[in-house]
Backbone bond lengths (Angstrom), bond angles and torsions (degrees), N, CA, C in turn:
res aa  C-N    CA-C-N  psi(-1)  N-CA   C-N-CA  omega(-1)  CA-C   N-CA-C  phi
1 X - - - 1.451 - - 1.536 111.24 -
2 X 1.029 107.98 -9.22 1.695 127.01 171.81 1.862 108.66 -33.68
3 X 1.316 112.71 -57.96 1.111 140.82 -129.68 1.745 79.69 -91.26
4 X 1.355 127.86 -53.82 1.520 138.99 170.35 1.742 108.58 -5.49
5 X 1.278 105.04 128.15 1.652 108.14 -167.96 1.260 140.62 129.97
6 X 1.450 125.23 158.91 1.168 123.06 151.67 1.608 135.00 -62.19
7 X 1.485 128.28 121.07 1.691 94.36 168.50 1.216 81.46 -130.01
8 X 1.563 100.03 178.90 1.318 128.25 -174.35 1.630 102.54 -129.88
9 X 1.346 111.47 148.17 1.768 110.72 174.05 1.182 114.68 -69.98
10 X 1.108 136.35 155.73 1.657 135.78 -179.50 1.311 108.83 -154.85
11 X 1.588 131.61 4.21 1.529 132.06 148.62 1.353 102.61 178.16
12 X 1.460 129.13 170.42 0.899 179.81 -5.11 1.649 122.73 90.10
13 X 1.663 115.46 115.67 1.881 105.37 178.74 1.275 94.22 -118.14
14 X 1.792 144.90 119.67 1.379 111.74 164.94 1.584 112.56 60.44
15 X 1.315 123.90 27.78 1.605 114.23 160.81 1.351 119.70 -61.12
16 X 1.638 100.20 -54.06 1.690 95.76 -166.40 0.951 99.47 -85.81
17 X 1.348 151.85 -1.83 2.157 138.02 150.16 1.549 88.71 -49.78
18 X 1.628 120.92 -65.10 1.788 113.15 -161.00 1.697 117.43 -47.46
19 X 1.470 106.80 -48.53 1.231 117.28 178.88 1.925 130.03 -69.21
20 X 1.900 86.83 -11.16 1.576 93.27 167.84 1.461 105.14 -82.68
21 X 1.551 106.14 -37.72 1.555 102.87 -161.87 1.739 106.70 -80.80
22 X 1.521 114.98 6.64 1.379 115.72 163.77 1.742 116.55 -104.86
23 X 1.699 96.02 21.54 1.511 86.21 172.31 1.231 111.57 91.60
24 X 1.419 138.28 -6.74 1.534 126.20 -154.70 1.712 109.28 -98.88
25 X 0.700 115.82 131.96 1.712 114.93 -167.72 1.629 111.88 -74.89
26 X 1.298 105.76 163.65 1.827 105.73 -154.98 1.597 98.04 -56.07
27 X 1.105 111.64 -52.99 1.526 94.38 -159.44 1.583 128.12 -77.17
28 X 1.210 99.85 -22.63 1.674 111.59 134.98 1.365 134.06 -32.07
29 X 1.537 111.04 -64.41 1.639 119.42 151.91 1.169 110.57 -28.13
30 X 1.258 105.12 -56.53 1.821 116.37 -141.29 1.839 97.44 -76.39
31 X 1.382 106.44 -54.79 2.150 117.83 176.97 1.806 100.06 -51.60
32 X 1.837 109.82 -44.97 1.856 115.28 -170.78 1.675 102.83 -60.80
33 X 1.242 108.45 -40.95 1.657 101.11 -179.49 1.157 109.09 -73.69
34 X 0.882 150.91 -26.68 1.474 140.39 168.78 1.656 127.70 -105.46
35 X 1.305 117.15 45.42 1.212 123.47 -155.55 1.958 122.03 -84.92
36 X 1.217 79.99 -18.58 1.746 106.48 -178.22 1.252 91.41 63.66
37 X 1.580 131.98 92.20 1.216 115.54 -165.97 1.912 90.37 -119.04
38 X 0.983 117.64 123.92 1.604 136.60 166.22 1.793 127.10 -77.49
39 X 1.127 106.09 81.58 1.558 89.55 172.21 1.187 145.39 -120.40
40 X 1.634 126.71 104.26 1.277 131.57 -174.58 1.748 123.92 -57.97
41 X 1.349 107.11 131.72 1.684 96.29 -171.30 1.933 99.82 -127.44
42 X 1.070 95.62 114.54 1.646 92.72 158.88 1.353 112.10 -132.10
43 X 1.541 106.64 126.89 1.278 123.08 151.94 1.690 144.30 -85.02
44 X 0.964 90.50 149.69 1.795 99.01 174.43 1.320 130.48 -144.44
45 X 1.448 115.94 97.91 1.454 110.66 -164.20 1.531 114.08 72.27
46 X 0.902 133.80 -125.60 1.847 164.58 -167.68 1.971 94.80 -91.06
47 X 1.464 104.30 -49.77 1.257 102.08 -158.04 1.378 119.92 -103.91
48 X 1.780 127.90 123.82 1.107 135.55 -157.79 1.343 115.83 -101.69
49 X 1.192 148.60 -172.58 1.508 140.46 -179.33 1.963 92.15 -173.65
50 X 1.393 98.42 113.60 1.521 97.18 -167.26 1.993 85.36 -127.99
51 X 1.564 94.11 158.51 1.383 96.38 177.88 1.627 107.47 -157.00
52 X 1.517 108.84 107.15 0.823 106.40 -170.42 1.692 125.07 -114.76
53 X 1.742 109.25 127.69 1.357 102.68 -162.14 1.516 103.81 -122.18
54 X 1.509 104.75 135.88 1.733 119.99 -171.12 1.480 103.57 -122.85
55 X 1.283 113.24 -176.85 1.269 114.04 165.42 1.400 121.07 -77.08
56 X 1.535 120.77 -1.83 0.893 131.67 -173.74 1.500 119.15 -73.20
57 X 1.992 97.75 -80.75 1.171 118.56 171.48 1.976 107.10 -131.84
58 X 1.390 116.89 -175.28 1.350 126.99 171.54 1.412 94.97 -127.45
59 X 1.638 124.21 118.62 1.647 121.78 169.25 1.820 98.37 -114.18
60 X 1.137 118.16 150.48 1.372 117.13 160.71 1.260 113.08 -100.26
61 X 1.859 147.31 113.11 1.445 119.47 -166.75 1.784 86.21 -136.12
62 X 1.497 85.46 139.92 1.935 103.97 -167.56 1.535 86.90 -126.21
63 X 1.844 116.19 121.59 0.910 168.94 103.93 1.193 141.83 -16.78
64 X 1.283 128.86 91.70 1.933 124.40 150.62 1.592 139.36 -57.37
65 X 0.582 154.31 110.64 1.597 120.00 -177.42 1.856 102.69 -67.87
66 X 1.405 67.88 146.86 2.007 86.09 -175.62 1.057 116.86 63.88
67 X 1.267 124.67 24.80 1.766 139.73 -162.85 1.955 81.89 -117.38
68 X 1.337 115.52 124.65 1.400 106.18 154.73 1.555 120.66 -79.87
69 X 1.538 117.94 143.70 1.406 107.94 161.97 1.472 120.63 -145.85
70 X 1.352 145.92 164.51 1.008 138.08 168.42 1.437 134.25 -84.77
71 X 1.321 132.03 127.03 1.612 151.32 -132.58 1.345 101.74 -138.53
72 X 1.319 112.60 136.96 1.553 116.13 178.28 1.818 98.74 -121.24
73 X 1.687 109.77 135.10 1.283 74.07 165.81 1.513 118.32 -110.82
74 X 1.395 126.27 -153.38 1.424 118.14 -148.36 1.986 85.88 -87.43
75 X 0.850 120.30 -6.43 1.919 104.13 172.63 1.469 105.49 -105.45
76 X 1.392 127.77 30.52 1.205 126.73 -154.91 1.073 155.00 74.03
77 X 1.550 107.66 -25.30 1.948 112.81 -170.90 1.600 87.50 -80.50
78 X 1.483 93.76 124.25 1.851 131.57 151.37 1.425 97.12 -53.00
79 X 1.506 102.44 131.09 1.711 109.87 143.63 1.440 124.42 -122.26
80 X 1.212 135.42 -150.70 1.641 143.10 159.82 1.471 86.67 -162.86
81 X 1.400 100.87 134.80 1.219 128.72 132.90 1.554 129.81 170.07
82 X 1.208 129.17 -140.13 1.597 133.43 167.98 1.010 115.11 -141.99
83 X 1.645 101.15 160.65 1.227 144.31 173.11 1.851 116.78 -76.04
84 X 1.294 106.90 140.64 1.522 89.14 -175.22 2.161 91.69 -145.67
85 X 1.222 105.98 -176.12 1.316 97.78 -171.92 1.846 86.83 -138.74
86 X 1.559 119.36 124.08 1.350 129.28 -170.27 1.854 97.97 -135.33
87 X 0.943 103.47 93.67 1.578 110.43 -176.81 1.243 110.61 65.34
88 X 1.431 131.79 -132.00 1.112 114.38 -173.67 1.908 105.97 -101.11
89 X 1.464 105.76 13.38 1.320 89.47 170.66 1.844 125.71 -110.13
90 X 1.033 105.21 153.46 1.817 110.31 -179.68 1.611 106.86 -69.95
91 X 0.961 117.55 117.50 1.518 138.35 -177.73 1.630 114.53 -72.92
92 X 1.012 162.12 100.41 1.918 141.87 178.99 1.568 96.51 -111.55
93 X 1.521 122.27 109.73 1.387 96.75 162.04 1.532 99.63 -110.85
94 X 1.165 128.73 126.60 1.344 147.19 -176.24 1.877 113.95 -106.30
95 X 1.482 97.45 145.38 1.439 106.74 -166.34 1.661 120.37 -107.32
96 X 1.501 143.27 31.83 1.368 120.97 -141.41 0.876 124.60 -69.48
97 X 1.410 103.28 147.28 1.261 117.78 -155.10 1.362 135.65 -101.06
98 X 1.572 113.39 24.31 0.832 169.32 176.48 1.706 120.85 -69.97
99 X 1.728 99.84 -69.07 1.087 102.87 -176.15 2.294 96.74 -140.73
100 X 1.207 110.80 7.03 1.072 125.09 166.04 1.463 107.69 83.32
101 X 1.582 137.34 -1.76 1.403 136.82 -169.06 1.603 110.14 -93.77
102 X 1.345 119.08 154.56 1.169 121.29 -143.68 1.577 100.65 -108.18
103 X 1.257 111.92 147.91 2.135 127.62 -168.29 1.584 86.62 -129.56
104 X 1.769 108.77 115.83 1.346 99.53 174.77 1.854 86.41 -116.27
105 X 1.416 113.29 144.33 0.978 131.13 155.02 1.610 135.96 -113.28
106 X 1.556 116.24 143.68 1.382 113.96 -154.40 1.862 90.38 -141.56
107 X 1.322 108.83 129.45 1.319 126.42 -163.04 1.668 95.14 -136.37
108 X 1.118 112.94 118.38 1.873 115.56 -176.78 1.971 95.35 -150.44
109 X 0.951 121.74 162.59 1.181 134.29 130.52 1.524 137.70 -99.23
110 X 2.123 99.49 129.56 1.300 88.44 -174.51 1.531 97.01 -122.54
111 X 1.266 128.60 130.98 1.419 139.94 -175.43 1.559 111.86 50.62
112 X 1.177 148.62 -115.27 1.533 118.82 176.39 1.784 111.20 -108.53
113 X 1.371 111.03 38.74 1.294 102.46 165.89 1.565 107.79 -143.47
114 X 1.877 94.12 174.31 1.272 80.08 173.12 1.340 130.32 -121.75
115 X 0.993 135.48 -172.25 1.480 109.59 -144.75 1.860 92.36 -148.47
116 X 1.673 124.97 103.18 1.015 111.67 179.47 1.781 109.86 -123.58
117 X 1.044 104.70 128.46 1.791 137.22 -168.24 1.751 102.99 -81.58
118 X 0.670 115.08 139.72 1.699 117.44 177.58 1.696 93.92 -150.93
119 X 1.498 108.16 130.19 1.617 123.17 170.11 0.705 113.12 -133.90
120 X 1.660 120.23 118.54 2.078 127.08 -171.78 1.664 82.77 -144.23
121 X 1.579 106.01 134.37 1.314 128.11 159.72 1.737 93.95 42.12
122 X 1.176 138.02 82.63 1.367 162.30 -158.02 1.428 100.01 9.92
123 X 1.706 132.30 2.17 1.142 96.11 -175.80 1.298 114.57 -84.86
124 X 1.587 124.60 -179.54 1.584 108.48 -175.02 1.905 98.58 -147.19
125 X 1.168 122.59 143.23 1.516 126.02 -166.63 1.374 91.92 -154.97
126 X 1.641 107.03 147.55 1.452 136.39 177.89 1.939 100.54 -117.51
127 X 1.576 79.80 153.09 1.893 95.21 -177.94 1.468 80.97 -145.92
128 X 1.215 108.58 120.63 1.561 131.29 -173.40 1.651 101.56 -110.50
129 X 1.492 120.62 120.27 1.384 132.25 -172.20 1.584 117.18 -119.91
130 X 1.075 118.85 129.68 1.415 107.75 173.81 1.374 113.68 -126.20
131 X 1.774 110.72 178.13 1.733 81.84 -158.97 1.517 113.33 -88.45
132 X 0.964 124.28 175.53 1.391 112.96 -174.00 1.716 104.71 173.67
């Protein structure tokens, strides 16, 4: 229930290396790093309801853990997969479907933020959130 809330982005580790090594073209990079991206999380039980709003777009996407589902991300590439819960952190291993290689994402809180990890083809980038 940790995870419950508003956050707001508050930096960037290695985004635009992650978002090259997913293919996304510069100026894409360039709008994704600065997206003001907002994301509300409520949980219940197993099942989450996250909503996340950028300058881009606003998606609402509702979640099981260990439930597969399909995810778009904000430049388009489709994935499938799930969410899982491994101590106190949120697990995503994702499939695209595209070219079939795997986007694992890791969502935890460490002291009052939150802290989300994305790993595609070894590279690895943080999106640091606070609440807001």
């Amino acid at each position: 229930m940790a995870f419950n809330g508003a956050w707001k982005i508050d930096r960037n580790e290695n985004y635009e290396k992650f978002m090259e090594a997913m293919g996304i073209n510069v100026m894409k990079r360039k709008l994704g790093a600065h997206d003001n991206l907002k994301i509300t999380i409520q949980q219940d039980g197993d099942k989450f309801t996250v909503k996340e709003s950028s300058n881009f777009r606003t998606i609402d996407i509702e979640f099981t853990l260990g439930v597969n589902f399909e995810y778009s991300l904000a430049d388009g590439t489709e994935l499938t997969g799930s969410w899982s819960m491994e101590g106190n952190k949120l697990v995503g291993k994702f499939t695209r479907k595209d070219n079939g290689k795997l986007l694992t994402a890791y969502r935890e809180i460490v002291g009052d933020e939150l802290v989300q990890t994305y790993v595609y083809e070894g590279v690895e980038a943080k999106r640091i959130f606070k609440r807001g």
